[in-house]
N, C-alpha and C positions, 0 to 999 in steps of 0.2 A: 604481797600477792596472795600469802595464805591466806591471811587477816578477811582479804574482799572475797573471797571464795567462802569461806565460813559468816561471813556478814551476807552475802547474798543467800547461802543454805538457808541462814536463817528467817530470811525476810520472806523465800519461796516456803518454808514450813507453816510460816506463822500465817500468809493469807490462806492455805490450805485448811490448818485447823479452822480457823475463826470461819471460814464457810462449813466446814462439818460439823463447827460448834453448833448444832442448829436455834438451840435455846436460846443464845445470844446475840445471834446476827437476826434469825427471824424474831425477835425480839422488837431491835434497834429500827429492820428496817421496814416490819412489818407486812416483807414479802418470804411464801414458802417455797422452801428452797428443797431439792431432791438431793436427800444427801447421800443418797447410792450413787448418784450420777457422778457428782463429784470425788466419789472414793472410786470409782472406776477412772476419770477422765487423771487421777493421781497414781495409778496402777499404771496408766500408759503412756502418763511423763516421763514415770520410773523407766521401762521397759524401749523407750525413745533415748532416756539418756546411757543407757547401758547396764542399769544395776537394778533389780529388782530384789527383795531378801529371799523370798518363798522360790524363785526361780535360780538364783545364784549363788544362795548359801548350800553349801553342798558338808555336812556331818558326817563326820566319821569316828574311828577309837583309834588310838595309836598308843600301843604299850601298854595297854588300857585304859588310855585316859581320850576324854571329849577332843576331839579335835573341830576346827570349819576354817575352810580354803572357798575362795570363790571361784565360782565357775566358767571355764572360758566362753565367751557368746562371740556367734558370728555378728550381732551388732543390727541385727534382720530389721527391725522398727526401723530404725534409721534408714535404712538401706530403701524400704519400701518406699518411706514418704516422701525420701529425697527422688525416687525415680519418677514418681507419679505429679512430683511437682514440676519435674525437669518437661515430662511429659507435655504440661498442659502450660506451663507459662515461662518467657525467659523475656529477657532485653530486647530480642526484637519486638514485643507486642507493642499494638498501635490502638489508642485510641482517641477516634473524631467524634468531633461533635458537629451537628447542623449549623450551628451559628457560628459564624466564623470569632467575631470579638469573644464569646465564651469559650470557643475551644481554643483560641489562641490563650486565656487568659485560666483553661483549664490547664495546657498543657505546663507553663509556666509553675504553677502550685504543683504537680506532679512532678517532676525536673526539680523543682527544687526542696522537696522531700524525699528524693531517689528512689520514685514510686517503684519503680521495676523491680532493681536488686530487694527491695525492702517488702515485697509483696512476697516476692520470689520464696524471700526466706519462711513469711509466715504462713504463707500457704505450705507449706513444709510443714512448721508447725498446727497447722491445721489442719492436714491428714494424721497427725501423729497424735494429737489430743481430741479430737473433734469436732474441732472451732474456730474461730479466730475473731476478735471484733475489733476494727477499725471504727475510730473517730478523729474529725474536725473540729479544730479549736482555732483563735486568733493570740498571737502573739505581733505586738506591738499594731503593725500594718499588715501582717504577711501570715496566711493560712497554711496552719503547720497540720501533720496527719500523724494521727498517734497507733501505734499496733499493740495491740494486746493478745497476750495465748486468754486459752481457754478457760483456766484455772481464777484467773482475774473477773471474770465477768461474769454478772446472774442475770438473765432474762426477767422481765417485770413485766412485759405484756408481748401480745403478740396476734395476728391472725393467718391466715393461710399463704399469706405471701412473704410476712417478712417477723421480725422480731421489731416491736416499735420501740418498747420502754426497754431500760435495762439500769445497771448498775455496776457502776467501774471501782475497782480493788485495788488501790496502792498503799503499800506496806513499806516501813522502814524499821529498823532500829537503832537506838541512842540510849548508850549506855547501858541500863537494865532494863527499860523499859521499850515496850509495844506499840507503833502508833499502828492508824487506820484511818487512809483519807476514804470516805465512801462518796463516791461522784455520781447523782441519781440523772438521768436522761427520760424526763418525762415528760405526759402530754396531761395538763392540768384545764380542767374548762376548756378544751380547746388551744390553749397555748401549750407552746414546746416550751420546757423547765427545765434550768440544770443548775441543782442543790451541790452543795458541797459539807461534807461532816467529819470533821476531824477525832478520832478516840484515842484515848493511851490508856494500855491495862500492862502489870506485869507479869501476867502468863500470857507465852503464844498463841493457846486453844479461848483465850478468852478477846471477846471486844475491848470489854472495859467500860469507862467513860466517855460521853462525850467534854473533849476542851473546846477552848477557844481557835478558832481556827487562824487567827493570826499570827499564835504562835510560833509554827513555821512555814505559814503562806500568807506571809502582808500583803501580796498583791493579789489574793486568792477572795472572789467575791463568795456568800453563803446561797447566794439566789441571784440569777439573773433569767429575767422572763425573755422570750424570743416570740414577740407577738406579731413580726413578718414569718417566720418558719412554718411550713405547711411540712414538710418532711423531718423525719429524724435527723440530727445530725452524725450519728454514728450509724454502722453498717456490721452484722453479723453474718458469718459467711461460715460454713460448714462441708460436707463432704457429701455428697448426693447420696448416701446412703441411710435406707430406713433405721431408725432408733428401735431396733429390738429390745432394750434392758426395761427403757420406761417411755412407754408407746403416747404418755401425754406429754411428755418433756419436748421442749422445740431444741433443746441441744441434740448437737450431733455427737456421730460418733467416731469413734478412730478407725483408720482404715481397715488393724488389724487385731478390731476387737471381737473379729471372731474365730480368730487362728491364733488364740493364745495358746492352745495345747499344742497346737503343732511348732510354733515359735521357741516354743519349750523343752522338744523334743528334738526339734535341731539345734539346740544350745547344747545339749547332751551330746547328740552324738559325735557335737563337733567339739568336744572337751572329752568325750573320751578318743577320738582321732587323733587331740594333742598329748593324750596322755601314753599313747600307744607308743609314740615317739621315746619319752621321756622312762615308762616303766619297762618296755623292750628294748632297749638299748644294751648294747654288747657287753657282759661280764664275765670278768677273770675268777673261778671260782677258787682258794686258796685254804688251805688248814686251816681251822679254827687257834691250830698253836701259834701260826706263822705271824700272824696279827695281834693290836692288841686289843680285850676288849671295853667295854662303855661300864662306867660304873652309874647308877642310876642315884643323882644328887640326893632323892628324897629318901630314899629308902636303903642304897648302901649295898644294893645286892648286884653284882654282877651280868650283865646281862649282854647279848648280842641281837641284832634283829635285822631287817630288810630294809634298809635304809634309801630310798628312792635320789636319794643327791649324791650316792657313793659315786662315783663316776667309770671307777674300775676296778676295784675289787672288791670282794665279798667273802667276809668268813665265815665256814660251814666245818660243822662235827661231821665230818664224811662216815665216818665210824669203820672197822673191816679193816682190810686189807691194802683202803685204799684213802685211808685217813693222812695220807703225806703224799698224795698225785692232786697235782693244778690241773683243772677240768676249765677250759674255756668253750661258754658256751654263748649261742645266736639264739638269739628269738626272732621270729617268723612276722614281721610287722602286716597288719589286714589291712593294708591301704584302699586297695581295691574295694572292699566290704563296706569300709565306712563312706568314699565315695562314693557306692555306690546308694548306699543307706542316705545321704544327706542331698544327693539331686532326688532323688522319690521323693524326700518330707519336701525338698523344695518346689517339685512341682504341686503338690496339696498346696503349701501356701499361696501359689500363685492363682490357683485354682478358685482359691476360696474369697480372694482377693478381687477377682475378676478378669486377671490377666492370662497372658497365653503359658499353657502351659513349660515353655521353655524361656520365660522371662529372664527365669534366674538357674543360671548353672554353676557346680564346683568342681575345681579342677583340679584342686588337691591343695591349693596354695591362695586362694580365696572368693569373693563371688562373684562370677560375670554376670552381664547385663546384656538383653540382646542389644542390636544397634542396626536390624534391617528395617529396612520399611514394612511398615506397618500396614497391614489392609482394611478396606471397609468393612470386610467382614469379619474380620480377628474379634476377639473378646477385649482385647487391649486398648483398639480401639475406640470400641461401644462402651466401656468404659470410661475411658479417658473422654469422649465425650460426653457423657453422665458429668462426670466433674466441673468439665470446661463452660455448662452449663449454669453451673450454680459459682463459679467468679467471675463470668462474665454477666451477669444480675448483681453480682455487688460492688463491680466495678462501674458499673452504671447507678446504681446506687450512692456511691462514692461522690461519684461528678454530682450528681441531684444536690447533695449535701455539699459539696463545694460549692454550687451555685446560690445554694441557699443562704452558707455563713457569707460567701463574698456580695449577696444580694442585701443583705440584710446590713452590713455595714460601711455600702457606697463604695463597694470595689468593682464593680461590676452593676450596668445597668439591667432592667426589669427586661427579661425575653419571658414571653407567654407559654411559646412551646419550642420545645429542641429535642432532635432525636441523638440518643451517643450508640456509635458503632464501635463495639472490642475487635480487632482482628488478633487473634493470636499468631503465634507462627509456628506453621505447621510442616518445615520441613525436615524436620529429623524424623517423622512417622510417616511424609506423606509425599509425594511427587507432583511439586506445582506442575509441572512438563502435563504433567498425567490428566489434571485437573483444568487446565488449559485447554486441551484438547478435549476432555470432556464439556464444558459450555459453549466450543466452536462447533461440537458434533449435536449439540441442543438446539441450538439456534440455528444451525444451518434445515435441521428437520422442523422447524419452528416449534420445539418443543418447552422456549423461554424465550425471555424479550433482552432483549439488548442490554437495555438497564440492569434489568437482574445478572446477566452474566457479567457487568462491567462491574458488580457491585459483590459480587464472590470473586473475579480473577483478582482484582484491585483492593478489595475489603476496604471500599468507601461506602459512604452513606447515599440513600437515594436521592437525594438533589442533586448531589455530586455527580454520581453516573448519568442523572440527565443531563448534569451540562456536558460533562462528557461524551456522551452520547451525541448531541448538538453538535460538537464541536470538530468530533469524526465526521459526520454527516457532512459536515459544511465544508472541511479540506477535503473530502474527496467531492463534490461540488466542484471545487475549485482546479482541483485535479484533471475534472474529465473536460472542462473549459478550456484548460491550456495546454493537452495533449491534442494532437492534429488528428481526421481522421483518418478514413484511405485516402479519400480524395487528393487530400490536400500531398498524402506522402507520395500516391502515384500520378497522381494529374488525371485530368478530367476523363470521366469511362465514354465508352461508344455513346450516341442519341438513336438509343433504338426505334423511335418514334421516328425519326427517317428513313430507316430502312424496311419498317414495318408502317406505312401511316394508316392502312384501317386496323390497325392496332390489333391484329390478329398472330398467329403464333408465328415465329421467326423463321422464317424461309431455311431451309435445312441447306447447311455452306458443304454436308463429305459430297463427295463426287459419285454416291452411290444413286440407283433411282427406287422412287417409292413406290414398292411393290405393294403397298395395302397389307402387309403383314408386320406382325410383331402389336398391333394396338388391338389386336382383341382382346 
């Protein structure tokens, strides 16, 4: 178990370098690569998995010599990405396609890549690095979907819609040596390309050479052209937020790449809240004779000092009169203080995040999460929809590229045009009830059409709400056909037309007489 934790460190170091090595990967693959972006999007893998050096090594002297302990962290990275994912996508999301044989035969390739749980997570990682890129591949007969963090993949081309080219990063190690498969996704003369290049060097920061790729992928083609493909086959999907660091880069950025100081500042406060614990804790203060003391290995000199793991006593040269009296004494812990100190930095981070600012609270024992409904007008919201934005375009995306690799090798026949509808689910933020009653209170003022309301309460697609539509129409049709009217319920009414035949106004039946008043 150690062995594959330290085998994995190493395999995550070595693609890391070799993309910051710039001189030898922009070398190899003759694409330039931003290497601030990637020494940031490595800053906030660090700070995602819980260890950062410059944030967690905390220096000190003890005795007088270098001491470093690390620093407790409330774990906030994590904590962000995981809410903001939980936010915007879980197992229940649906997605339809217009044609029924594709979506039947989309949902399938999703189901059985476990698109949900497996999106779920990287869109996690997604928020937390500032990226994610998903790719289709074909294994044997069956279209498998590959996820990648952020860290693995270099953009290669791109326009204002999506990322087209790019270049995929898998690293291994054996033995002493370095490999690097570099998998290019490109569009050559008009066709879609996917290269394959195998390296081994034996330093981590370095490429190396290129070998032979059979090596260790016999069944690993070096080229194969895809001269049906009109789309890419992979999908790059990031965080709706603008790339402040490097304003021409198409990478994203991490949710909380710009509340590092404050994320930093609540790691503090919330390790000296546990230290508060730990250094004020109750001691029995005792003669320095009563005890005995430390002799110091190196140096042979006798010494006594403040030892934070003593548990109960503590020996002291009281000196006077009172060098043989036991003094126990309390320290005053600031509980209050620091709780109070770490919801204020926690409402900035939420702040700055875009969320409300009581997202996240401390209650002395660790972080809560709100869990009421959410409003349209919250920032949480407006938000969370910003996001839901840009993965439901690459989960449409996605489907394109399924369509394409299963078009392309007779799993699926030629459809011209097909629309894919995401519905997320949105009732942990939102009140279907609410929402329900909002397109009955639309359409009853005819403020939307039929369709469209059946195509928000239901989150199908519009062919679908017209036949639905249709199909309401036609049972209540059938409805007002086989309900009786009055007639039939009370039997046939008077023939006024007998009792009046110059069809003039009905003879007045009270027993009063017509004075000629009351019709002026």
């Amino acid at each position: 178990m150690f062995r594959k934790i330290k085998d994995n460190l190493r395999r995550l170091l070595h693609a890391m370098k070799i993309i910051k090595g710039k001189d030898t990967i922009e070398k190899a693959t003759g694409v330039a690569i931003s290497e601030e972006m990637y020494k940031l999007i490595e800053l906030w893998k660090q700070l995602y998995t819980g260890y950062h050096p410059d944030f967690h090594d905390v220096k000190f002297k003890h005795m007088g010599k270098n001491k470093t302990r690390k620093r407790a962290s409330l774990q906030l990275p994590k904590l962000v990405s995981q809410k903001m994912a939980s936010l915007i996508f879980n197992e229940k999301c649906e997605v339809s396609v217009s044609d029924a044989t594709l979506n039947e035969f989309v949902a399938e390739v999703l189901e059985a890549n476990k698109f949900n749980s497996e999106f779920r997570r990287y869109l996690e990682y997604a928020f937390a690095m500032g990226g994610t890129a998903l790719k289709v591949y074909l294994e044997g007969d069956e279209i498998k979907i590959a996820y990648n963090t952020a860290d693995t993949f270099i953009p290669v081309a791109w326009d204002n819609k999506r990322v087209t080219e790019g270049i995929f990063i898998s690293t291994f190690v054996k033995g002493d040596k370095y490999y690097t498969l570099l998998e290019y996704n490109v569009f050559e003369n008009g066709v879609f390309v996917i290269k394959n290049e195998l390296y081994e060097s034996k330093a981590p920061a370095e490429l190396g050479i290129r070998i032979n790729l059979k090596t260790f992928y016999p069944a690993l083609e070096e080229r194969v052209d895809f001269h049906e493909v009109e789309a890419p086959l992979f999908v790059y999907m990031k965080p709706n937020t603008a790339n402040n660091f490097d304003t021409e880069s198409p990478l994203g950025i991490s949710l909380y790449a710009n509340a590092l100081d404050t994320i930093k500042a609540l790691d503090i406060a919330f390790d000296s809240f546990q230290r508060e614990f730990v250094l004020g804790k109750k001691r029995i203060i005792v003669p320095a004779t009563a005890v005995t003391g430390v002799v110091d290995p190196e140096t042979g000199d006798f010494v006594r000092y403040f030892d934070a793991d003593d548990e109960v006593y503590q020996a002291m040269d009281l000196g006077g009169g009172d060098s043989d009296k036991i003094v126990d004494t309390s320290v005053e812990l600031r509980v209050e203080e620091h709780v109070g100190a770490i919801n204020a930095l926690l409402k900035i981070l939420s702040t700055q995040m875009g969320l409300n600012a009581g997202a996240f609270t401390f209650d002395g024992t660790g972080i809560k999460t709100a869990t009421e409904v959410v409003s349209e007008q919250s920032e949480t919201f407006r938000t969370k929809q910003d996001h839901e934005n840009n993965a439901e375009q690459a989960i449409r995306e996605l489907v394109t590229a399924i369509y394409e690799l299963g078009y392309t090798f007779n799993l699926v026949g030629k459809i011209k045009d097909f629309d894919v509808v995401v519905t997320f689910d949105d009732s942990i933020i939102e009140d279907k009830q609410a929402e329900v009653d909002r397109q009955i209170l639309l359409l009853t003022n005819n403020l939307t059409t039929k369709v469209k309301a059946l195509m928000k309460v239901h989150g199908i697609t519009e062919d679908e709400a017209i036949r639905l539509a249709k199909e309401i129409d036609d049972e209540a049709k059938k409805n007002a056909l086989i309900m009786p009217n009055m007639e039939q319920i009370f039997g046939q009414g008077p023939d006024m037309t007998k009792t009046n035949p110059d069809n003039t106004a009905p003879a007045n039946t009270n027993n009063t007489e017509n004075t000629g008043q009351g019709d002026e």
